[in-house]
C-alpha positions in Angstrom: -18.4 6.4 13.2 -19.5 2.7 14.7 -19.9 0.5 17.8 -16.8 -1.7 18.7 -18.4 -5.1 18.9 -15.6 -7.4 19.6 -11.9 -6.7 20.8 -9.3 -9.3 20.2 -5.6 -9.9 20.7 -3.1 -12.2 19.2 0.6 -13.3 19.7 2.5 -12.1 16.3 6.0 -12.7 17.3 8.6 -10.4 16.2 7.4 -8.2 13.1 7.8 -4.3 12.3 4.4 -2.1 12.6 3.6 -2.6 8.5 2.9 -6.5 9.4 1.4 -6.0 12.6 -1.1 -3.4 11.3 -1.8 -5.8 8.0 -2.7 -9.0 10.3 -4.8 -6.5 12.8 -7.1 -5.9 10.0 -6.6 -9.3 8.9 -7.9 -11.0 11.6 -10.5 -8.5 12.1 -11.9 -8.9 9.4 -11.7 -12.6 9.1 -13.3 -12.3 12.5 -16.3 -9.7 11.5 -17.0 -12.2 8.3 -17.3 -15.2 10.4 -19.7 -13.5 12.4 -22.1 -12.5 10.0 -21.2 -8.9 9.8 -22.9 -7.3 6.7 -21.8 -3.8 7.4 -17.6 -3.4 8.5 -15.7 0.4 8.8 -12.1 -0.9 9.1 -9.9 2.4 9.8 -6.1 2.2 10.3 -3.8 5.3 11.0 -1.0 3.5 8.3 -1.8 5.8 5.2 0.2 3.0 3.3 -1.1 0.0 4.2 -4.4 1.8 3.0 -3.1 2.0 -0.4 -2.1 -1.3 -0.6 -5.5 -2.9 -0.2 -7.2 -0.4 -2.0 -5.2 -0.1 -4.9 -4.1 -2.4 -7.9 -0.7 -3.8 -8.0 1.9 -6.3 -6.8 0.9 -7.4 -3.7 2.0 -9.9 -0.3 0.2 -12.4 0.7 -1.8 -11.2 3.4 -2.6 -7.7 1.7 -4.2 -10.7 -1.1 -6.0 -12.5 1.8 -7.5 -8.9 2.6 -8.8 -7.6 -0.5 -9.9 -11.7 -0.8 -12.1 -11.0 2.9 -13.3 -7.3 1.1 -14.5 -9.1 -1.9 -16.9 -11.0 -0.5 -20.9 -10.1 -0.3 -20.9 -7.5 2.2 -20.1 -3.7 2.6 -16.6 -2.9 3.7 -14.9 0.6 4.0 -11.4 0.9 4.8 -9.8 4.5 5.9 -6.6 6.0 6.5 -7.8 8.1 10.0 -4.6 10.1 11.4 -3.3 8.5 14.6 -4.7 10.7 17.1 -8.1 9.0 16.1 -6.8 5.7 16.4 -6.4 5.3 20.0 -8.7 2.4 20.1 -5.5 -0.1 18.3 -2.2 1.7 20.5 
């Protein structure tokens, strides 16, 4: 278990909870990198989205732009975590 360091919020427009949840740790992410973050948790209660990024396979976009963001030189761990522990994204 981590320290939140930085909240953010952004305008998606109308998407369903699988898009919303992929640009959440999107944009984290992106956001932790440009920091200088060498150390990032990323946990998300979407058991799915999980398996995309972590697992080979045919892939959208921004799962690509992800697992693009997790290959770079610095220690990333992404988790499913069940939604009761997850209050900190509803």
């Amino acid at each position: 278990s981590g320290t939140c360091l930085a909240r953010y919020a952004r305008k998606l427009g109308a998407c369903d909870a699988l898009h919303a949840e992929m640009w959440g740790i999107y944009i984290g992410m992106d956001l932790a990198w440009r920091r200088g973050t060498t150390h990032l948790q990323v946990d998300s209660d979407f058991n799915v989205l999980v398996d995309m990024v972590t697992e080979n396979g045919t892939i959208p976009t921004l799962i690509r732009r992800i697992r693009d963001l997790n290959n770079k030189n610095w220690q990333v761990q992404i988790n499913h975590i069940w939604r009761e522990g997850n209050r900190s994204a509803d």
